[in-house]
N, C-alpha and C positions, 0 to 999 in steps of 0.2 A: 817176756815180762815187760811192763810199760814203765819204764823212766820217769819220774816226775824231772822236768826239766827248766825247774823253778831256780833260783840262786843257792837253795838250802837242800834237795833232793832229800840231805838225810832224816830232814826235819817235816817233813811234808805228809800231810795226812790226809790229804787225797788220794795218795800213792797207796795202793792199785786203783789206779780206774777199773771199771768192772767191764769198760771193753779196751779198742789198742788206742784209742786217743792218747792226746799228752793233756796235766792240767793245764799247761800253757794256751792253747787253744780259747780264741776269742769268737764271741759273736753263736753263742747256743742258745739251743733248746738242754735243757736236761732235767733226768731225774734226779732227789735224794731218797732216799729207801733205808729207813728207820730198822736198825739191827736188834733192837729193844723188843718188837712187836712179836708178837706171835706170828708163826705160819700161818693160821686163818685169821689174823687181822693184822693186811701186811697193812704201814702207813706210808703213802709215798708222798711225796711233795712234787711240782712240774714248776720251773722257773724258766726265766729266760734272761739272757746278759750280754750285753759286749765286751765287759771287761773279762778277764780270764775267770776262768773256772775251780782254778785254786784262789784266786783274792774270796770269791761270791762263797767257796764251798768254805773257807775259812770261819767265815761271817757265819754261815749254818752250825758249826762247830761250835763255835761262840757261843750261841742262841741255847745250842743244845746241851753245852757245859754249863752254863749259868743260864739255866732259864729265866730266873727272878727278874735279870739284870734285862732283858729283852722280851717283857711282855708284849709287845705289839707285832713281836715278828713267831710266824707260825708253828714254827718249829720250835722256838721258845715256848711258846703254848703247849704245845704238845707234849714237852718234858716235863712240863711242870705239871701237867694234868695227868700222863698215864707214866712217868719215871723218873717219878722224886728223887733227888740223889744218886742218882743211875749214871756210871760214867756215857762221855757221848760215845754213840754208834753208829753212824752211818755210812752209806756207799754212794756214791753218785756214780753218774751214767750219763753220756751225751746223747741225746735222742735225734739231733736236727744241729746241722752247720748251718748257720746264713748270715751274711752283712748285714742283710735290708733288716731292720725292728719293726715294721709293719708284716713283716712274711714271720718272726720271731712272734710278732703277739699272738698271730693266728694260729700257730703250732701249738703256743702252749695255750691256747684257748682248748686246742682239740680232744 
């Protein structure tokens, strides 16, 4: 089982990652992957960060808790549009490690 190895671990809601990374982990590619959707209409979201992966998936949380409150951020949209009042649900997944942010855009471009 994967550790969050944030200051809070108990408190931490990225904890499980959906592979063996740690949220602590800087400098990704990843997925979020909407637990609201249907099987045939999965919603994934593809970002990219250097700050950690628990700060960036906190902020998607956020979004997803209070959509109203973050209409410009996607996932904001998203809940406000297909799960009104719906607690948040999502999973993140690292897809790609890298320092460089030019090798980071092209990932999540792909």
């Amino acid at each position: 089982k994967t550790q969050c190895t944030m200051a809070n671990p108990d408190l931490c809601k990225v904890f499980p990652l959906t592979n063996k990374d740690s949220c602590s982990t800087k400098g990704v590619v990843y997925e979020v992957t909407c637990g609201r959707c249907s099987e045939d209409v999965k919603s994934t979201y593809i970002g990219e960060i250097f700050m950690t992966l628990h700060h960036r998936a906190s902020e998607h949380l956020r979004a997803a808790a209070n959509p109203l409150s973050q209409p410009h951020k996607a996932i904001g949209q998203q809940f406000a549009m297909d799960h009104p009042n719906a607690d948040a649900s999502l999973s993140f997944r690292i897809l790609v490690r890298n320092t460089r942010v030019l090798d980071r855009k092209t990932w999540e471009c792909l």
